[in-house]
N, C-alpha and C positions, 0 to 999 in steps of 0.2 A: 504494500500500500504506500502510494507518494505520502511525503509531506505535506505536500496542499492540499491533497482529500482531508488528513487529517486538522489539518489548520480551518478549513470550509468544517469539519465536526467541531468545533469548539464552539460554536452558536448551537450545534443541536445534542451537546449529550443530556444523558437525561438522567434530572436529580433522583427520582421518584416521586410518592406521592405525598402530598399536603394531608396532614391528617382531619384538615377541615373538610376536604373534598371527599373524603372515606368514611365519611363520621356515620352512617348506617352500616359500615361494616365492621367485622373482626380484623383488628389491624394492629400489627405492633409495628416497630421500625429501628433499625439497630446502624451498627456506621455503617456497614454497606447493603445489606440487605434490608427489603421491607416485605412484610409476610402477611399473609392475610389468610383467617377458618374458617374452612367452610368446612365444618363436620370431622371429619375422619381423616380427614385431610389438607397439606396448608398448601396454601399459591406462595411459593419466593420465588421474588425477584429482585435480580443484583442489577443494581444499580451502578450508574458510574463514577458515584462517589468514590472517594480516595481518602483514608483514615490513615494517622500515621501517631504514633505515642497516645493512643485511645481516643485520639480528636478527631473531628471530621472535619476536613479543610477546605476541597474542592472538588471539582467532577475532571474526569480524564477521558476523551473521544475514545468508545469501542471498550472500553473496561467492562461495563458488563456483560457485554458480548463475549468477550476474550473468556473472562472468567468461569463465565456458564459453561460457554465449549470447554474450557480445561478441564472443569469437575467431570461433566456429562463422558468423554471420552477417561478419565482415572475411572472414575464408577465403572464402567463399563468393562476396564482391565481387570479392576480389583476384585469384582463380586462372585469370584471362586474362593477368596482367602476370607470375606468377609459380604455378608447382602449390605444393599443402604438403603437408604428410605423414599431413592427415586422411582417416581408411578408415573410420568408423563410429560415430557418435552412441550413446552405451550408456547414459546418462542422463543426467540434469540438470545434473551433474557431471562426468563422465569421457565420454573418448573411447578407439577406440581409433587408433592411428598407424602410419604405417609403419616401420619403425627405418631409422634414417640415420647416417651419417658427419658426427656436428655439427662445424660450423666452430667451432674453439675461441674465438674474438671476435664479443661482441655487439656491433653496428651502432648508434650512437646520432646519429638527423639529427636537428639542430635549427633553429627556427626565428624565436628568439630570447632574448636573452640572459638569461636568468634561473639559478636553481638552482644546481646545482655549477660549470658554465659563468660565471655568475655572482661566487661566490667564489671560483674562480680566477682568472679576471679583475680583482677587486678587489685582489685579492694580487700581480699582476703577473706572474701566470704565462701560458702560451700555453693553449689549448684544445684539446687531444688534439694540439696541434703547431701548431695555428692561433694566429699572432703576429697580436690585434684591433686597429686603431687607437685610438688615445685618444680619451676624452673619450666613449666610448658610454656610456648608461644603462640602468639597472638598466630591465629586459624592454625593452629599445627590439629592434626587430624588426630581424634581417642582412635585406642586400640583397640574401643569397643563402644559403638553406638551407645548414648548415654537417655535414661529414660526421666526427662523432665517435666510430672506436671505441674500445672498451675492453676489458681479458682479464675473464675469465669468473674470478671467485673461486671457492674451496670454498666450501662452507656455512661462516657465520663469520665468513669474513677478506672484505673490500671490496675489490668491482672496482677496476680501475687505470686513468687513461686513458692511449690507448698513439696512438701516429702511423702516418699511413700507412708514413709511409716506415721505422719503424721492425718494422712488423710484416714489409715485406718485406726488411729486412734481415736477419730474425733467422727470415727463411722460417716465417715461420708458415704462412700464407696462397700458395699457387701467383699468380704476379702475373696472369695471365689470369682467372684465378677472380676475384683480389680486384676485378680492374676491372667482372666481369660483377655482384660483390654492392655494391660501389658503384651502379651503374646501377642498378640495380635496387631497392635502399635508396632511392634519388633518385624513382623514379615512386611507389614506394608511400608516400612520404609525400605527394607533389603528389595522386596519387588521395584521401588520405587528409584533405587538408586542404582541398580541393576539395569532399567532401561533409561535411566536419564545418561549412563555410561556409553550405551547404545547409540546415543545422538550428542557425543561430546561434551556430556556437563556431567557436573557431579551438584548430586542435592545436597546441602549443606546441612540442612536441617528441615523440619517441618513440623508441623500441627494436626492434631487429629482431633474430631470431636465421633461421641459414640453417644447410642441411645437403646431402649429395649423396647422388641414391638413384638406385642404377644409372649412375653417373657425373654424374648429370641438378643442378641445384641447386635445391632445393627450401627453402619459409618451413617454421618448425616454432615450437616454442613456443603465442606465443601474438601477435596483433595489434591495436594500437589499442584498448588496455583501459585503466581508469585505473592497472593498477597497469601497464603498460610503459610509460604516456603521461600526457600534459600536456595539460587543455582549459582556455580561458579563454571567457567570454562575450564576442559578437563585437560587441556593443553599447554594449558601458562600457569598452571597449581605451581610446579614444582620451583620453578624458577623466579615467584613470586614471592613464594614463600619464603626460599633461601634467600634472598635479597632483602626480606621484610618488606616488600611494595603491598599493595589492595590487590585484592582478588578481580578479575574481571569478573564482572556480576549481569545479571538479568533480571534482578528481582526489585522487592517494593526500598532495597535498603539505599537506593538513588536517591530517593526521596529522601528520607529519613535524614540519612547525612547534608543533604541542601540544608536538610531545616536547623539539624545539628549547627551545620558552617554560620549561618544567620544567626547560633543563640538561642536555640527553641529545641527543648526537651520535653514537650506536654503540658509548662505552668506559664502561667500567662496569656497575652496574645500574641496567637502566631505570625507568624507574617505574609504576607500577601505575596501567590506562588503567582509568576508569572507565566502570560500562554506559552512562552520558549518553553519553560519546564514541563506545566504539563502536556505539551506533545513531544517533548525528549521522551516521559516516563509512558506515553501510548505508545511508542515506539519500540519500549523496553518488552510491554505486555506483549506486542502483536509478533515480536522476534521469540520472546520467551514460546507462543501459540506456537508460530512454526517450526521452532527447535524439537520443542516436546512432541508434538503430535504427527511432525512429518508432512503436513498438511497447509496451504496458502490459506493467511485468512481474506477472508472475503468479507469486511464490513458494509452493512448498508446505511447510509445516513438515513434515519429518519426525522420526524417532527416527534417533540416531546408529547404532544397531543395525539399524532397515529399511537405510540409506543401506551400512552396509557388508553385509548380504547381500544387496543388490540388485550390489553390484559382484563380490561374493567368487561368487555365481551363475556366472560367465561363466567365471572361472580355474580353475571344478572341474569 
């Protein structure tokens, strides 16, 4: 996709919805996602909003296109290792799901140290309860995928990292579950990092969320996207590393350090991202689409107004 298609989408991506416009419906609304119940089942839809240290800052042209496609084809890999809660493609953006009993902790494996893992480490603190030995370096790879969760904030307020041992102390989690969503966390990122090798990257890390439908435990959210993950290129790891330079990257952490370089860590007010930026970081999603999946994306600009009756169509 040119740059000028995507500069021409910066007048039409689409926020989501007003929750004045919705007010007869079931409607929650989160940083990127907005979801709506109809029964047994929810309508989400990812929007093209763009969240970065739990804020929601701006809209990025084909974000939630990208992202939809991303999940829809992981789903689709992964649901021999694990089912998820996808029941029906409704557009380019939205799906619909099956409604479940979400696990209140998001799953975060990584695969080395970098990011928040990173600066706690430097600060001398543990890793969701993992005490690292000394002397590791910034992105030096574990010797063994490291299992991080964390509690699910409100809209707002920043996730927490939390310990295994602490979630089952405080019973969050039933300890047979939480052993079968470790397991489980454990293969889909070895699948996941096994074909992102496939196409030259390696997954740095990632996020999982899990839920139970009819007792059963099933993936939900979203998989292997740049905004729940971390790609580097698998070509320039070693020589980056040895030197201490940055990783070549494809993921949401572009953003993140702009906002870093400017002085913005989630308190306060952020600063105002310029259109250069966010069609740098549509550029990143739409490269990260065709690394991962093999596939050209093919965005279509539409009007913010098609995109909400093509969804508001289904709820009425």
């Amino acid at each position: 996709m040119t740059r000028t298609k995507l500069e021409e989408a910066l007048e039409t991506t689409f926020p989501g919805f007003d929750r004045v416009d919705v007010s007869d419906l079931k409607f929650s609304s989160g940083k990127v996602r907005d979801i709506f119940d109809v029964g047994e089942e929810l309508l989400i839809v990812t929007t093209d909003r763009i969240s970065a240290f739990d804020r929601i800052l701006t809209t990025v042209p084909f974000k939630g296109d990208v992202l939809n496609g991303m999940s829809n084809y992981w789903f689709e890999k992964t649901a021999e290792i694990v089912p998820n809660h996808i029941r029906k493609r409704l557009t380019r953006r939205s799906v619909v799901v099956a409604k479940c009993e979400v696990i209140p902790i998001e799953v975060v494996i990584r695969g080395y140290l970098t990011g928040s893992a990173w600066r706690d480490y430097s600060d001398g603190r543990s890793v969701s309860g993992h005490e690292l030995p000394k002397g590791l370096r910034f992105n030096e790879r574990f010797e063994a995928p490291l299992f991080t969760p964390s509690t699910k904030a409100e809209l707002g307020e920043h996730d927490e990292p939390i310990s295994t041992e602490e979630i089952l102390r405080r019973k969050l989690v039933d300890p047979d579950l939480w052993r079968q969503i470790e397991e489980t966390a454990f293969r889909l990122f070895e699948y996941g990092s096994e074909r992102a090798a496939d196409r030259g990257l390696i997954l740095v890390d990632t996020k999982y969320e899990f839920g139970l439908l009819d007792g059963s435990l099933v993936l939900v959210d979203e998989i292997h996207t740049p905004d729940s993950s971390r790609y580097w290129y698998r070509d320039t790891y070693d020589e980056l590393f040895d030197t201490g330079a940055k990783q070549r990257k494809i993921d949401k952490e572009y953003l993140r350090q702009w906002l870093m370089d400017k002085g913005f860590m989630g308190h306060g007010e952020p600063p105002v991202i310029p259109d250069e930026i966010r069609v740098n970081v549509a550029e990143r999603y739409i490269r990260s689409y065709e690394l991962i999946t093999g596939d050209q994306f093919e965005g279509k600009i539409t009007t913010v107004e098609a995109e909400h009756n093509a969804i508001l169509s289904y709820l009425t």
